[in-house]
Backbone as a ProteinNet text record, in pm:
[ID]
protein_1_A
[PRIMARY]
XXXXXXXXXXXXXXXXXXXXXXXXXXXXXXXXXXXXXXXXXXXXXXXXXXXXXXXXXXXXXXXXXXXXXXXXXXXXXXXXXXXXXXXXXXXXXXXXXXXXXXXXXXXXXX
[TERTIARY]
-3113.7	-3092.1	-2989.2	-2885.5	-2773.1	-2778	-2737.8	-2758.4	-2638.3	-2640.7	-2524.2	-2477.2	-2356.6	-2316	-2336.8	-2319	-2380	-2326	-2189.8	-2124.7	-2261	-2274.2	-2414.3	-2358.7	-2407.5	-2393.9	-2538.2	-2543.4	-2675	-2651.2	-2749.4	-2786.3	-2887.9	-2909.3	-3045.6	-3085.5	-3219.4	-3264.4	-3316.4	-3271.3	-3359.9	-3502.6	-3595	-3677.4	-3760.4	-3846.7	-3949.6	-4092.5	-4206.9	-4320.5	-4289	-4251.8	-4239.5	-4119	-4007	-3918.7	-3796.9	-3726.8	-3620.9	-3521.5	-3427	-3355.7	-3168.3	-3071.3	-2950.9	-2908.8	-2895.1	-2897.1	-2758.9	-2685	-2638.4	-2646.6	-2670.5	-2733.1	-2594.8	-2536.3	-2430	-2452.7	-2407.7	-2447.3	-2367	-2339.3	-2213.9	-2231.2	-2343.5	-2311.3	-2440.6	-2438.3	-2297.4	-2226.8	-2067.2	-1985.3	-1921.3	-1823	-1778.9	-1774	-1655.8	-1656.2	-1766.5	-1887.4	-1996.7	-2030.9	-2084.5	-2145.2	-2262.7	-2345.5	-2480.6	-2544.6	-2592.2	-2622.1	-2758	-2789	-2901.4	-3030.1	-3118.4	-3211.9	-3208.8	-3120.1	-3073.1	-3098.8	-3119	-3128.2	-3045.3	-3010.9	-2894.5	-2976.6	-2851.3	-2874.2	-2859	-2913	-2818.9	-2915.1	-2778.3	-2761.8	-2715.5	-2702.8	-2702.1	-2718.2	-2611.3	-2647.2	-2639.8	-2651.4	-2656.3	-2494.6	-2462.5	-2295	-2288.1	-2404	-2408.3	-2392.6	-2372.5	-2396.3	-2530	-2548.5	-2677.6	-2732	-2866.7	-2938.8	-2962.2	-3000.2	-2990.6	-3079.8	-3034.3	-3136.6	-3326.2	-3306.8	-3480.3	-3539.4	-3439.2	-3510.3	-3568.1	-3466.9	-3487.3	-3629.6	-3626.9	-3767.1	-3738.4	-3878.6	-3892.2	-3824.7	-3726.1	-3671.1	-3705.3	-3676.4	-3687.7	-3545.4	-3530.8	-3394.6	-3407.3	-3274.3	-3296.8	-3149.8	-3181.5	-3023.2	-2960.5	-2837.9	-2775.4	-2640.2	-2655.5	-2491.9	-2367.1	-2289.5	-2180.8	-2164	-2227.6	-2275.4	-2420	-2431.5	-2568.1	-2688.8	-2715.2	-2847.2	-2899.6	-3058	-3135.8	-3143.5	-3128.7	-3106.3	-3305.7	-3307.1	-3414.7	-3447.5	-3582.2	-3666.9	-3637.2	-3613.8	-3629.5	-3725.8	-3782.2	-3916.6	-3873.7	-3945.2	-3929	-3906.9	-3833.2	-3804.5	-3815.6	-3833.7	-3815.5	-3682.5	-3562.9	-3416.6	-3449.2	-3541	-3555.8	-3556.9	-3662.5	-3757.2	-3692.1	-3552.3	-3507.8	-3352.5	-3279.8	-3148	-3110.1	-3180.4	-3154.4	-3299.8	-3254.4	-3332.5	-3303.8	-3389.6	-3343	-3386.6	-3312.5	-3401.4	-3368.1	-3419.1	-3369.4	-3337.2	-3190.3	-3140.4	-3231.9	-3288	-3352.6	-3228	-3326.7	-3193.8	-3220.1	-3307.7	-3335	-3301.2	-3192	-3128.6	-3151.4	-3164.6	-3147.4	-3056.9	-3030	-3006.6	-3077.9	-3146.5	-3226.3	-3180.1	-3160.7	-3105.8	-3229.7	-3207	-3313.5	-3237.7	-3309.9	-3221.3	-3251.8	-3194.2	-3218.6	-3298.1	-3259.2	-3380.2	-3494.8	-3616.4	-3775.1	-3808.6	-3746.4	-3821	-3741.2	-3575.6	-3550.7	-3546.8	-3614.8	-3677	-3602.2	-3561.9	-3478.7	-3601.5	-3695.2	-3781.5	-3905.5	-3919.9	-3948.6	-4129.2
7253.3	7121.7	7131.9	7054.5	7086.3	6929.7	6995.2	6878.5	6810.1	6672.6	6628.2	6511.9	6479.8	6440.9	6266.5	6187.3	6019.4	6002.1	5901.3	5819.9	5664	5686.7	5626.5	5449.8	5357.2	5256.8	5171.8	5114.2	5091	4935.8	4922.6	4714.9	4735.1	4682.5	4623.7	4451.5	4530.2	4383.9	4305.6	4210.9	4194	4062.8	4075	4038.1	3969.9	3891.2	3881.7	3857.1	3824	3797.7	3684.5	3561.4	3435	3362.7	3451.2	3359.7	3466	3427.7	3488.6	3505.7	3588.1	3538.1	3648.8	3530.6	3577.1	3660.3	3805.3	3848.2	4009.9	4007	4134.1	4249	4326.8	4464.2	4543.7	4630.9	4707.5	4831.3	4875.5	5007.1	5088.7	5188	5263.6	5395	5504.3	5590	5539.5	5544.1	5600.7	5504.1	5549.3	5462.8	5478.1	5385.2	5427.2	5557.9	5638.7	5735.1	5858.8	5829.3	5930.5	6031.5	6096.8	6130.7	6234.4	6174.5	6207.8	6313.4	6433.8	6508	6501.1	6447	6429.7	6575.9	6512.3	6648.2	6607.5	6604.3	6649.9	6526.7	6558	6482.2	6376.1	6218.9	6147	6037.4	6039.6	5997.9	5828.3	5738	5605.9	5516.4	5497.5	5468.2	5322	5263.4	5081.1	5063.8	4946.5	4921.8	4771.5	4716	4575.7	4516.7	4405.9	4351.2	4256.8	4232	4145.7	3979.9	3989.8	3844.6	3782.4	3676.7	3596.5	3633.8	3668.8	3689.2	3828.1	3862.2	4037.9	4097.2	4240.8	4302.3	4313.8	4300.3	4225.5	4115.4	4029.7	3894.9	3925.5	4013.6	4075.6	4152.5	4218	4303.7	4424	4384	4424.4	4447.7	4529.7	4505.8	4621.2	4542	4663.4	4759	4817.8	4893.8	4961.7	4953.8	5017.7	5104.4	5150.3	5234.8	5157.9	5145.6	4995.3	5068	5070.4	5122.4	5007.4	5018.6	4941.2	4826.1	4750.9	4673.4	4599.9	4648.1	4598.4	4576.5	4672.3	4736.1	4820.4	4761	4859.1	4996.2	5149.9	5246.3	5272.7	5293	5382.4	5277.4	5280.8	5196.9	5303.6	5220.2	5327.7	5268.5	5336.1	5275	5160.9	5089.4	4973.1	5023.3	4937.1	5015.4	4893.8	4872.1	4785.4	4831.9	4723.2	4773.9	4734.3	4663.2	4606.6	4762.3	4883.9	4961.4	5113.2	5093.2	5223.5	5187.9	5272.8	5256.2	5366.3	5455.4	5568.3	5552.8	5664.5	5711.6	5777.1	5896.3	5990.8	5988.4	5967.8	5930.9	6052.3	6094	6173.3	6139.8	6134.2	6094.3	6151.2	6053	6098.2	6185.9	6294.3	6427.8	6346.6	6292.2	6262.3	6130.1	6107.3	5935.3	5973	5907.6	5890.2	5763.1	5757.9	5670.9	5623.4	5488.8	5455.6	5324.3	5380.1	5279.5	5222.9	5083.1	5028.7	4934.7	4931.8	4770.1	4723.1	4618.6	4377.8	4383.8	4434.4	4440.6	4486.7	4434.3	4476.6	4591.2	4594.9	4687	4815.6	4834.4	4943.9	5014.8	5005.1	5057.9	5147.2	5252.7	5390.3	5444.8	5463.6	5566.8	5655.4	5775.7	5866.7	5851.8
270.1	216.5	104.3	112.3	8.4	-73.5	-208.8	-324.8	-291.3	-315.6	-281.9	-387.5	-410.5	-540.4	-506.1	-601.7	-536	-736.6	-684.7	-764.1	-782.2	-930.3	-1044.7	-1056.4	-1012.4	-983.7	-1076.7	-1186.9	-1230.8	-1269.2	-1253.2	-1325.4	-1343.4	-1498.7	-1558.3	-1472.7	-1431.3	-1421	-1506.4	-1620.4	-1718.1	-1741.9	-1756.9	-1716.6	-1827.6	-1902.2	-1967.9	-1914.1	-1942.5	-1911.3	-1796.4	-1881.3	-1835.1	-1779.9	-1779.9	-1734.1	-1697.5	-1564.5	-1565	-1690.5	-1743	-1861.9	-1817.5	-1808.6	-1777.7	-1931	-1955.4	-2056.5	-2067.2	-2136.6	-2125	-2207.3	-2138.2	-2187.7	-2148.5	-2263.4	-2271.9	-2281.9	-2123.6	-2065.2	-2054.7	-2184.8	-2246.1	-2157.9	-2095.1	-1967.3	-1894.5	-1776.4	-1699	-1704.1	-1685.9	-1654.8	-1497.3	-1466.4	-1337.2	-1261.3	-1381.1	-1318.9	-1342.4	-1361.8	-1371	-1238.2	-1241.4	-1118.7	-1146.7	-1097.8	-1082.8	-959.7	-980.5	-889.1	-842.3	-696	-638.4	-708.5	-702.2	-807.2	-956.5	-1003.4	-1143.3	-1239.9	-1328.3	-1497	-1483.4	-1443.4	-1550.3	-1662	-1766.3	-1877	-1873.6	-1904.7	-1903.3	-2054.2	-2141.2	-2243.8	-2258.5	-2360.3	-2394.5	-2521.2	-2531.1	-2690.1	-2670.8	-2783.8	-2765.5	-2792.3	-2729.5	-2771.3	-2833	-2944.8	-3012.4	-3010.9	-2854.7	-2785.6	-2782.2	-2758.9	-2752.7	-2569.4	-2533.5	-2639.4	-2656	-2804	-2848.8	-2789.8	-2786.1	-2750.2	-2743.1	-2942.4	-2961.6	-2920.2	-2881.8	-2803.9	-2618.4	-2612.2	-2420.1	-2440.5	-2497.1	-2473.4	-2328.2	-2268.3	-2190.1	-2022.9	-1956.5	-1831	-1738.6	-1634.6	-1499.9	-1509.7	-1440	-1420.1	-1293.7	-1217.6	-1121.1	-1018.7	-961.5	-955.4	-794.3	-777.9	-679	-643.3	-528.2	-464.9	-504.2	-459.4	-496.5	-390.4	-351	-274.2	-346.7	-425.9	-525.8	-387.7	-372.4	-310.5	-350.3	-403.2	-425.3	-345.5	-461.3	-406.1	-472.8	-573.4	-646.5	-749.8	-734	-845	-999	-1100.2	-1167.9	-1303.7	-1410.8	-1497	-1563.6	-1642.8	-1703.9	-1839	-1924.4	-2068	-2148	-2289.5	-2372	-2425.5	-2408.4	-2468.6	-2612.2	-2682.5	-2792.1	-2866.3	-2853.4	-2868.7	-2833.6	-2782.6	-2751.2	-2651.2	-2679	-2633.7	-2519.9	-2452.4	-2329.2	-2270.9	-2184.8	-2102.4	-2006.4	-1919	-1799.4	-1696.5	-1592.4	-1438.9	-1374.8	-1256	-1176.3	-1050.2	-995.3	-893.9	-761.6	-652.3	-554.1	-518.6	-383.8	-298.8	-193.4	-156.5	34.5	50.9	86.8	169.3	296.8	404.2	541.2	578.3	720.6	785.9	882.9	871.5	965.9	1109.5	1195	1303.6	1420.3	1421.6	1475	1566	1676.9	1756.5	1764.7	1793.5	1761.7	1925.4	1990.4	2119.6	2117.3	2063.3	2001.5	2129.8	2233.5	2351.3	2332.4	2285.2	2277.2	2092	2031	1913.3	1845	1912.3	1908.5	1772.1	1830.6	1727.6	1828.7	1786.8	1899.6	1837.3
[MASK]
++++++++++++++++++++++++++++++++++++++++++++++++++++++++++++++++++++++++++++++++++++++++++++++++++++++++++++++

């Protein structure tokens, strides 16, 4: 099984108890050109941009890691950005490709 490298694509989902909230969270690494090694440690850091609304008003969000097509790749933990500015995920190693056909009788699964 060989580690394989996977260009770091991330969006905060940001979230409160009660209400969706359109909010920006300034996510200083990774940046574009990062790259993250399946297995391995990455870092992803944020500060606030002093726009409305701040960080201490967001609280609590999901986060999660999104190809460049913004598809969920990897759930990743929930953080209070209010309460802390990083954190370290570890890039899944095992992607597949899964092919299925629009004809329910030919399945293509053994």
């Amino acid at each position: 099984m060989s580690v394989f490298k996977t260009l770091v694509s991330l969006a905060l989902l940001v979230s409160t108890r009660l209400a969706l909230v359109q909010a920006a969270v300034y996510v200083t690494n990774p940046v574009q050109s990062t790259v993250c090694n399946g297995g391995q440690s990455c870092q992803v850091e944020w500060v606030d941009d002093g726009q409305s609304p701040l960080l201490s008003d967001i609280g609590e969000c999901t986060v999660g890691l999104y190809n460049g097509e913004m598809l969920l790749v990897q759930s990743l933990s929930s953080v209070n950005v209010a309460d802390t500015h990083s954190f370290s995920f570890t890039v899944r190693v095992f992607h597949f490709i899964f092919i299925a056909s629009l004809i329910t009788e030919h399945n293509c699964t053994a």
